[in-house]
C-alpha positions in Angstrom: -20.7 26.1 45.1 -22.9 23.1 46.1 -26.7 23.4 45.6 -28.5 20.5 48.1 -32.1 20.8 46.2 -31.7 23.6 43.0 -35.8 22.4 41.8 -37.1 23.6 45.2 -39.8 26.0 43.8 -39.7 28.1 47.5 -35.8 27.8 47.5 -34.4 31.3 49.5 -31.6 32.6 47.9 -28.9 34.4 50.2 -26.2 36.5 48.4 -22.9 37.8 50.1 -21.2 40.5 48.4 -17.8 38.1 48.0 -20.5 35.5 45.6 -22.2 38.0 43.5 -20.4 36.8 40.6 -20.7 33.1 41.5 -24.4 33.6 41.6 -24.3 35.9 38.6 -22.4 32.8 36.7 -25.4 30.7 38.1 -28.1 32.8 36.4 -26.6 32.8 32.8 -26.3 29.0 33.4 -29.8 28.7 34.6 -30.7 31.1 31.3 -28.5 29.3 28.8 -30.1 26.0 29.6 -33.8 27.7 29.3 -34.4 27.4 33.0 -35.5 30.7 33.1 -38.0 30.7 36.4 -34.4 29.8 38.4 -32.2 31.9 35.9 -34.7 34.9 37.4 -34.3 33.8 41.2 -30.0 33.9 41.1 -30.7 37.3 39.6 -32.9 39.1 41.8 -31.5 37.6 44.9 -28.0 39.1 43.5 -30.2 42.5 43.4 -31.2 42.2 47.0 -27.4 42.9 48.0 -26.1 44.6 45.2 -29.1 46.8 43.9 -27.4 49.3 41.7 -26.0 45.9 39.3 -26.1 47.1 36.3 -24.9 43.5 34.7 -27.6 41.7 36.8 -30.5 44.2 35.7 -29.6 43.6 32.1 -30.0 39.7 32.7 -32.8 40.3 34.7 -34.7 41.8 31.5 -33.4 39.4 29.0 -35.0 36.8 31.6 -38.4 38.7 31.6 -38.2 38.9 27.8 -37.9 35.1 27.3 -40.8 34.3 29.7 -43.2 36.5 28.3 -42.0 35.2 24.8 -44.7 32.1 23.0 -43.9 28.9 23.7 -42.8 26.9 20.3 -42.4 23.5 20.4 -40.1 22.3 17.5 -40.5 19.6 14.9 -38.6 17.2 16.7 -40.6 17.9 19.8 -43.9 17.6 18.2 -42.7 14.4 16.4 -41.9 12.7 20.2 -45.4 13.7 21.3 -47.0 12.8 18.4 -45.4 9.4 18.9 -45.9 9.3 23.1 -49.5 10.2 22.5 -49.7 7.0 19.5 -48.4 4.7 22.3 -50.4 5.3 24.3 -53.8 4.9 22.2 -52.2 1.7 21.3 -52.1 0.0 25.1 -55.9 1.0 25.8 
């Protein structure tokens, strides 16, 4: 399955029955990589055919549940912005 523009933020997603569990392999490739917003849209559009999913509704939650979570940047993150923001001071 080819996706043309997968960042399009208005992107409509159509579900057959026979690619449920393409799209459903989609999601929890969207979710393992932390792209949770798209993760969430291969989910519900799954629903829209298939509501009675049990699989999808459990993904669906675990979705939810790392959205609402805090974002935490770690050390090594904070350390590259640290060093971004020092360049920056240093060209003005």
């Amino acid at each position: 399955m080819k996706r043309e523009n997968p960042k399009e933020e208005d992107e409509v997603i159509a579900v057959a029955p026979e690619e449920i569990q393409a799209h459903l392999q989609w999601g929890k490739a969207h979710f393992e990589a932390g792209h949770y917003t798209e993760a969430l849209k291969e989910f519900e559009a799954i629903l829209k055919t298939a509501p009675g999913n049990i699989e999808t509704r459990v993904w669906i939650r675990k979705v939810k549940e790392e959205l609402t979570k805090p974002k935490i940047k770690t050390m090594a993150e904070e350390e590259i912005t640290l060093a971004k923001e020092a360049k920056r001071k240093e060209c003005i």
